[in-house]
C-alpha positions, 0 to 999 in steps of 0.5 A: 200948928206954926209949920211955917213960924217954924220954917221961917225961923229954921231959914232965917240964918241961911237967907242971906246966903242964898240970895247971895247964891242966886245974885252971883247965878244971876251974874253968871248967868247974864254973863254967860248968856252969848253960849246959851242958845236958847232965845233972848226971851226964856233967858231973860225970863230964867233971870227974871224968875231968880231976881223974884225969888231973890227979892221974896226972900230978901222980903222973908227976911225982913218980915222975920226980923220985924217979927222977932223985934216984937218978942221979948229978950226970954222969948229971943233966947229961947228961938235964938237958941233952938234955931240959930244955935246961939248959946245963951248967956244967962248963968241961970238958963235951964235947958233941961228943965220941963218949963224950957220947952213949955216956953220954947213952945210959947215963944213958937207960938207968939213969934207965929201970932205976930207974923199973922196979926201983920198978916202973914198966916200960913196961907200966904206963906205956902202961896208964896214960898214953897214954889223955892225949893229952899224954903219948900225942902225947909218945909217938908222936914219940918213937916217931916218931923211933925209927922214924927212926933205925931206919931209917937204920941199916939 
């Protein structure tokens, strides 16, 4: 199964935004420590937590780019389309057509492939991301959602 192909690619459009977040709660954070009065340890600890996920997803990101830069233009249509809603721009794009979502499935699958073949299998995507509730809410619908269809097909 390409659970977390799926995940990466349905977080895709919404990472830079959240490592902006947790940019600008790191500033906050580190300018407001005066009122915080817990120890200089556990505050620079909580700071340093956030500058890991921040930079695991920075990292996220760029192995998600890599990875789509591998697919062919069909293939980036039909992820493009799905995940990040971007319309295509072909005339003869069909989406109700049954081989849609056979080639929808397919490119899933490559996109899955080439993050495993650069070393990147679901493994090390569970080990090192799902502690981020982002990315571990992401998941979980995602596997939501799997459950569903499963569930429908039996």
């Amino acid at each position: 199964m390409e659970l977390y192909g799926k995940t990466i690619l349905s977080c895709y459009m919404m990472l830079d935004k959240i490592v902006n977040q947790i940019e600008n709660l790191i500033k906050t954070r580190a300018r407001n420590s005066f009122y915080d009065y817990s120890s200089t340890l556990k505050q620079s600890d909580k700071i340093l937590k956030m500058c890991n996920v921040r930079i695991d997803l920075l990292e996220l990101k760029e192995i998600a780019k890599e990875a789509l830069n591998c697919l062919n233009n069909e293939q980036i249509t039909l992820i493009s389309y799905k995940y990040f809603g971007i319309l295509p721009k072909e005339k003869d794009f069909d989406l109700t057509s049954r081989n849609y979502f056979r080639k929808q499935v397919k490119a899933l699958k490559t996109f899955s492939s080439i993050l495993k073949n650069k070393g990147h299998n679901e493994e090390w995507f569970v080990n090192k991301y799902l502690t981020i509730p982002f990315i571990g809410g992401a998941y979980q619908r995602v596997l939501n959602e799997q459950g569903k269809k499963h569930s429908m097909c039996v």
